[in-house]
C-alpha positions in Angstrom: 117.8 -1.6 38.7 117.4 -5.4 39.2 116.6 -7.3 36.6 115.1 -10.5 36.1 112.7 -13.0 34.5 109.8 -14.3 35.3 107.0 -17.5 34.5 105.0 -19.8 36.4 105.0 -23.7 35.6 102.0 -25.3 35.0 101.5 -26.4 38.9 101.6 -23.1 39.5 104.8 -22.6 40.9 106.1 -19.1 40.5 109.9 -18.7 39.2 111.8 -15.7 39.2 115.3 -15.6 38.0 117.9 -13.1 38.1 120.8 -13.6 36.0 124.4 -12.3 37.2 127.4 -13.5 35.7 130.0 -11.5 38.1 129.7 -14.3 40.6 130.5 -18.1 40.2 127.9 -18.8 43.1 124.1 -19.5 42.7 121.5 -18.9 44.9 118.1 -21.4 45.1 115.7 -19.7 47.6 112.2 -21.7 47.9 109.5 -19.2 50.1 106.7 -20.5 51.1 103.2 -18.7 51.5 103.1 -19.6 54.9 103.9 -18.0 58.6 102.8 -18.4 62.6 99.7 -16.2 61.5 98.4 -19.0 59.2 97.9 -21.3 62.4 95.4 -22.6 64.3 95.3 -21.1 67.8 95.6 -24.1 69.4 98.1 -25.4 67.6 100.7 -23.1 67.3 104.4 -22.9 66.5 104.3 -25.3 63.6 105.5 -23.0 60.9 108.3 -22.6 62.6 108.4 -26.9 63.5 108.1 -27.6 60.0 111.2 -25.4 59.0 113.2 -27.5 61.4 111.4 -30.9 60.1 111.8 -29.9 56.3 115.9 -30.8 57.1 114.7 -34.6 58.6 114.7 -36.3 55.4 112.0 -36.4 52.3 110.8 -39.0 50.8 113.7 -39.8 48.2 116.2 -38.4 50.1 117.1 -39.7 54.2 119.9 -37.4 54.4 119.9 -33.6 53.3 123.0 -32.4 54.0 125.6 -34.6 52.7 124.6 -34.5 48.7 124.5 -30.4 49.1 128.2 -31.0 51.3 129.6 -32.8 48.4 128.4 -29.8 45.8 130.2 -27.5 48.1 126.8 -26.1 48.9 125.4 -24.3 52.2 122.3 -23.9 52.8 119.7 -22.1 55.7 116.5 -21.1 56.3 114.1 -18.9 59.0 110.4 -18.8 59.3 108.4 -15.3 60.3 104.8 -14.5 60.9 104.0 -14.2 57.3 106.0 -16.8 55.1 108.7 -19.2 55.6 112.1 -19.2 53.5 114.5 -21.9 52.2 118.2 -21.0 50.1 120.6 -23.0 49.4 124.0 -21.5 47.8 126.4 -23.1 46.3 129.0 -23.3 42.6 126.7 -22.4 39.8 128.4 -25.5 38.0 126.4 -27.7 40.7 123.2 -26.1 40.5 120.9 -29.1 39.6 121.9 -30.6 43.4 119.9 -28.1 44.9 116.6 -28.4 42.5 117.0 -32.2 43.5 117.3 -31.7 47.2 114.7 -28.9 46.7 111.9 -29.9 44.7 112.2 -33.9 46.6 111.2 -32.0 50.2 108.8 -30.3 48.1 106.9 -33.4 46.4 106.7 -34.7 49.9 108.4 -35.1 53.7 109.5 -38.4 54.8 107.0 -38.1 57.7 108.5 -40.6 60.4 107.4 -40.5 64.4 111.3 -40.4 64.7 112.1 -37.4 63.0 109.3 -35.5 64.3 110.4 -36.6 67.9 114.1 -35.3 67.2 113.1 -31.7 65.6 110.3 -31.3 68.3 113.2 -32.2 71.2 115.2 -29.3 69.2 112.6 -26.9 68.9 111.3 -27.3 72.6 114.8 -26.7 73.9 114.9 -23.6 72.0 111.7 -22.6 73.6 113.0 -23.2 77.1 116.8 -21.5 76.6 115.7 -18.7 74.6 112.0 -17.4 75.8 111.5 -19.4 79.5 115.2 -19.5 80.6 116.5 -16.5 79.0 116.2 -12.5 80.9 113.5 -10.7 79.0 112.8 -13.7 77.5 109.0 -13.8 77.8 108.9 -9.7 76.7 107.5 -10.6 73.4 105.0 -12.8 74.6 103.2 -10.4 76.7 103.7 -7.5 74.1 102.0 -9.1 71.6 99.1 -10.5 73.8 99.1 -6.7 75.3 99.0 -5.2 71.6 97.2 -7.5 69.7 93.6 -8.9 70.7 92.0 -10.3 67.1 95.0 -10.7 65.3 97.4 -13.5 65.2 100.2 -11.8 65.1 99.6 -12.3 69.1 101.6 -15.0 69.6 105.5 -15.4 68.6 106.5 -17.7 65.5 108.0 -20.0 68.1 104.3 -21.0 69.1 102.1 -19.0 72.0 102.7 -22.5 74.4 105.5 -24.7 74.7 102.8 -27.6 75.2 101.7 -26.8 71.5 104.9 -28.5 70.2 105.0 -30.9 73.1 101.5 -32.2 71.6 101.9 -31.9 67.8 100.9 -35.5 66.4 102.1 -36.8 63.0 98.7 -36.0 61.2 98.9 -32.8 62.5 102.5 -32.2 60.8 101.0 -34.2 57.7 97.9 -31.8 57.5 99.8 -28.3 57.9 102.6 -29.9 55.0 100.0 -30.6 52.0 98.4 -27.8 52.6 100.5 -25.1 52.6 103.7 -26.3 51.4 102.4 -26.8 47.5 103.9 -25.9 44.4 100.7 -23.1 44.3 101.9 -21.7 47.1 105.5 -21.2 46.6 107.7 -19.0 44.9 111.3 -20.1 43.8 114.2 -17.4 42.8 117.2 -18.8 41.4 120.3 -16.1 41.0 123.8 -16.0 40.2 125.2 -17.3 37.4 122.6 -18.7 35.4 120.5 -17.9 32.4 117.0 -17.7 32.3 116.4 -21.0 29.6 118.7 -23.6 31.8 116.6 -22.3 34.6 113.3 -22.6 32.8 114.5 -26.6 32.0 115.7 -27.4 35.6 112.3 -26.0 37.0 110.3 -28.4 34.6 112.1 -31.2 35.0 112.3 -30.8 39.0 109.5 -29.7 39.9 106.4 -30.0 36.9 105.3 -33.1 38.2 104.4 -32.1 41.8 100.9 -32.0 42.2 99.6 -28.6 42.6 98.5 -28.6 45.9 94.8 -26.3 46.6 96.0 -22.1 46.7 95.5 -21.2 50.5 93.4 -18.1 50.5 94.2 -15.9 53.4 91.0 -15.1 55.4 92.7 -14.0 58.8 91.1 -11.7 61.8 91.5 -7.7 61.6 92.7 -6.4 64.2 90.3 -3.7 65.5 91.6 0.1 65.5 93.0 0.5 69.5 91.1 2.9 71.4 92.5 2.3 75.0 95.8 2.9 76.6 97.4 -0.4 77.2 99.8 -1.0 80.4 101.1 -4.5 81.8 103.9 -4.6 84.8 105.7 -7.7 85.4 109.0 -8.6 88.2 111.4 -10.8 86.8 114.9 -11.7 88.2 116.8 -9.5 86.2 119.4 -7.8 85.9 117.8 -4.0 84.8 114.4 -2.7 84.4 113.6 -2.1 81.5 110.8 -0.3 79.3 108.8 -1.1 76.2 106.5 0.5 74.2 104.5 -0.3 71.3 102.3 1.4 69.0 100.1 -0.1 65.8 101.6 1.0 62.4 100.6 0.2 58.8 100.7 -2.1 56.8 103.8 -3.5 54.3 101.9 -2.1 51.5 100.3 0.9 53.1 102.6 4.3 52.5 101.8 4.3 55.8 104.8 1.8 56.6 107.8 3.8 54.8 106.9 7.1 56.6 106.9 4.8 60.0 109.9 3.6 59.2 111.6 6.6 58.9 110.2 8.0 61.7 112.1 4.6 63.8 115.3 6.0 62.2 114.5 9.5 63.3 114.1 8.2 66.9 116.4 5.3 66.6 119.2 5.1 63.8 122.3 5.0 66.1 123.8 7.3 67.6 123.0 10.3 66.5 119.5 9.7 67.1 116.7 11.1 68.8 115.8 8.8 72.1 119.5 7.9 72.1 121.2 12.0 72.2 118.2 13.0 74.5 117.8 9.7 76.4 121.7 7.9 77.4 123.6 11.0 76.5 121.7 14.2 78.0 119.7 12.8 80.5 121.5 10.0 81.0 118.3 7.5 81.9 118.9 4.5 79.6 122.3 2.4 79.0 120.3 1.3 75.7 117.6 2.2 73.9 115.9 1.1 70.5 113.4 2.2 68.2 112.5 0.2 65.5 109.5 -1.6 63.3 108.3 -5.6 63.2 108.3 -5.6 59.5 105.5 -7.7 59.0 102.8 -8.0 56.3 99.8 -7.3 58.2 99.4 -4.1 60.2 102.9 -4.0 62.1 104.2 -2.6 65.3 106.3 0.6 65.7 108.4 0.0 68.9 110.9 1.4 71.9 112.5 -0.5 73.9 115.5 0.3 76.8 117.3 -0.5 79.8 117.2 1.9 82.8 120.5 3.0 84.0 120.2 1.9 87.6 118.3 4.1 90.7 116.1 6.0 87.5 112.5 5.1 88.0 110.1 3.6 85.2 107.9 6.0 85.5 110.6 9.3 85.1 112.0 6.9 81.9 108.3 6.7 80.4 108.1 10.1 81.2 111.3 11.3 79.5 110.0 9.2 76.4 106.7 10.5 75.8 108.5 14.0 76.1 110.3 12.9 72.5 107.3 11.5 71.0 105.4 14.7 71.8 107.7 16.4 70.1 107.2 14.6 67.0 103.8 15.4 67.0 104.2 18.7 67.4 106.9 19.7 65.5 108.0 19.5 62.1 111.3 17.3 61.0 113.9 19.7 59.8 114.9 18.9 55.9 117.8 18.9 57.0 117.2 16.0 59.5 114.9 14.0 56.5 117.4 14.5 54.0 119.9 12.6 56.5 117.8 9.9 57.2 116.6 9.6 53.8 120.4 8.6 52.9 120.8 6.3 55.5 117.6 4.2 54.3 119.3 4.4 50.7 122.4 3.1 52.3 121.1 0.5 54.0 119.1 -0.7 50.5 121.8 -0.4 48.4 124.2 -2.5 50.9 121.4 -5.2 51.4 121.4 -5.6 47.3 124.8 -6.4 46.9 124.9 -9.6 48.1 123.1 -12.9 45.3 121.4 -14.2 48.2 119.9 -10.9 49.7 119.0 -10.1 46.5 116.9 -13.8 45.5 115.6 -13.3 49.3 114.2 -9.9 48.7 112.7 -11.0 44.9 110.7 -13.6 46.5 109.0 -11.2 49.6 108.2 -8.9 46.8 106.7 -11.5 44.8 104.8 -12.6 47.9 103.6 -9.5 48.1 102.2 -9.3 44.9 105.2 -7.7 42.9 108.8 -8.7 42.5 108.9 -5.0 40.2 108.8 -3.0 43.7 112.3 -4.0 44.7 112.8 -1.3 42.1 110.7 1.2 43.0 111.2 0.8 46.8 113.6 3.7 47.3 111.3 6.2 45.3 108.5 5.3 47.9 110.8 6.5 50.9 112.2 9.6 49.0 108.7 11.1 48.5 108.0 11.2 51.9 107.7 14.7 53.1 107.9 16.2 56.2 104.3 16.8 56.9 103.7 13.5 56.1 106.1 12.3 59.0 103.8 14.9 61.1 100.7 13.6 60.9 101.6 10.0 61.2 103.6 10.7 64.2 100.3 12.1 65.4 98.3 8.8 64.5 100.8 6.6 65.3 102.0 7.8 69.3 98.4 8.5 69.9 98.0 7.6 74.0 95.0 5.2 72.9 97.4 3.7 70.3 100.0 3.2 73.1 100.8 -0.7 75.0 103.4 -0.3 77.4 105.3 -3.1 79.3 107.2 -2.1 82.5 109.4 -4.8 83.2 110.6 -4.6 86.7 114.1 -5.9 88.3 113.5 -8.0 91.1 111.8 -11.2 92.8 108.8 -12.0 91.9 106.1 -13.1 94.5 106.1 -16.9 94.3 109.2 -17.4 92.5 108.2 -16.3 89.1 107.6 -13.4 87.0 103.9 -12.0 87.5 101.6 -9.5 85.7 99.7 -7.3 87.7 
């Protein structure tokens, strides 16, 4: 059971704190209300921008870095579709560095043509190495434009076009900061070794006076139920083909989304799994394959992915794939085979919670989602799924008209680059 405390400042930022005294270290993790589906279509890939630009310097502080050095302090952070999260660790003794450095990017960015110029330099050669120059690179692109048609979870948290970074103007960045990255739209965990009271007096003192910023209210698309099978073939100059399949799940808050995500473990938890006994081992058509889940907020996607073994066709791969699906949706689970599975998930949740900063990370997406209390009730939602239960959503979920399947071909592509037919 984790236990911690919780009040919201007059600005309206949310604190959470979770007191434990076994470690010397504290955790400061700032999440912001904000991901790549919150964008404007045509200006994508700032989410992801601004966690590069909220390192450039704020307006009381040029250099971030060097004051959290000196408090022997490390910090990180990663943006996703649905929200974007800051931590900072470092002594508990120096734990008023990181409210500074904190709550100073919060009250405002230093906003300067050069630093935008040197983060958008950054972030465009990440686009090039990882997603235009990379093999395979451009798979999530056209999955999510082949899955998704209302939604934005159809393009990538790194922006749908390289020329939506190229063009981001100053007012843009100015625009997207004061109005999502507001003490109303945040939530800040401290943990480690501090008490709830010292907290409580930091948190005024830091950040009180921020002005409150307007709550952003989420009105975003729905993506319409699929109804068609969905099938895109590309040639790429690489080194395998490879297949992936995707299928529409549930939402995070759906039950829905824990029987899908045992059913990924049932097809893809390592070697002992489904796709990967039937797939590499017996039939010896893939030299990897995955099954796993995106995760996100919103209606996510259930997904396989593999590399061919060389000479084995697409087609007799798909084929050989579908064959394990069916019999998911015909058969039921053993309880033997749920009972298994169902340990691993406890596992991997009880592993995850033993690190300060997982735990502050995960306090903060449960808050987000409306209740920091379900990080304790989490593992009681996946042990009360039954095996009819992972019946019937098989049969929802690997529905042919659910189905968007990419065949990604090895080879030359006409004209030099990779083409969709």
């Amino acid at each position: 059971m984790i236990q911690y405390d919780r009040f919201q400042l007059s600005n309206g930022l949310r604190v959470l704190v979770h007191e434990d005294h076994s470690t010397p270290m504290a955790v400061v993790n700032v999440l912001y209300d904000v991901g790549a589906r919150d964008e404007d279509p045509k200006k994508t890939g700032f989410a992801h921008l601004f966690e590069h630009l909220m390192f450039g310097g704020s307006v009381n502080i040029e250099d971030f870095e060097t004051p959290l050095q000196l408090a022997g302090g490390e910090n990180n952070a990663y943006t996703t579709n649905d929200f974007t999260n800051y931590y900072i660790q470092l002594p508990a003794e120096n734990i008023e560095t990181a409210f500074y450095l904190e709550s100073d990017r919060m009250l405002s960015l230093a906003f300067s043509e050069k630093s935008l110029e040197v983060q958008r330099k950054v972030v465009c050669e990440e686009f090039k190495e990882h997603y235009i120059n990379k093999p395979y690179g451009d798979v999530w692109f056209k999955m999510r434009e082949l899955a998704y048609k209302q939604h934005p979870y159809r393009w990538m948290t790194i922006g749908s076009k390289l020329s939506h970074i190229e063009d981001a103007r100053l007012e843009d960045v100015r625009q997207f900061f004061f109005k999502y990255y507001r003490p109303v739209n945040a939530i800040l965990v401290v943990a480690g070794k501090v008490k709830t009271e010292q907290v409580r007096t930091l948190a005024e003192k830091w950040f009180g006076d921020i002005p409150s910023g307007e709550k952003y209210v989420r009105n975003l698309p729905k993506e319409p139920r699929q109804q068609e099978v969905r099938k895109l073939e590309v040639t790429a100059d690489v080194p395998l083909d490879a297949l992936y399949k995707s299928y529409h799940m549930a939402s995070r808050l759906e039950q829905g989304y824990y029987v899908a995500d045992l059913i990924t473990e049932v097809l893809g938890g390592g070697g002992s799994s489904r796709l990967h006994q039937a797939l590499i081992k017996e039939k010896k058509l893939f030299s990897q394959i995955e099954c796993y889940h995106t995760g996100s907020v919103d209606e996510g996607l259930v997904v396989i992915e593999g590399k061919l073994i060389k000479g084995v066709s697409l087609e007799a791969a798909d084929k050989a794939v579908e064959e394990e699906l069916l019999k998911m949706q015909s058969e039921k689970i053993s309880e033997k085979e749920l009972t298994k599975i169902k340990n691993k998930t406890e596992s991997a949740i009880v592993f995850e919670d033993m690190s300060v900063m997982n735990r502050a990370n995960s306090l903060a997406i449960y808050e987000l989602l409306g209740d920091a209390g379900m990080m304790n009730t989490e593992l009681g939602r996946y042990q009360a799924v039954t095996a009819e239960e992972i019946l019937s959503t098989s049969r929802q979920l690997f529905d042919p008209n659910n189905s968007n399947t990419l065949y990604y071909h090895s080879g030359q592509p006409k004209g030099g680059v990779s083409h969709a037919q």
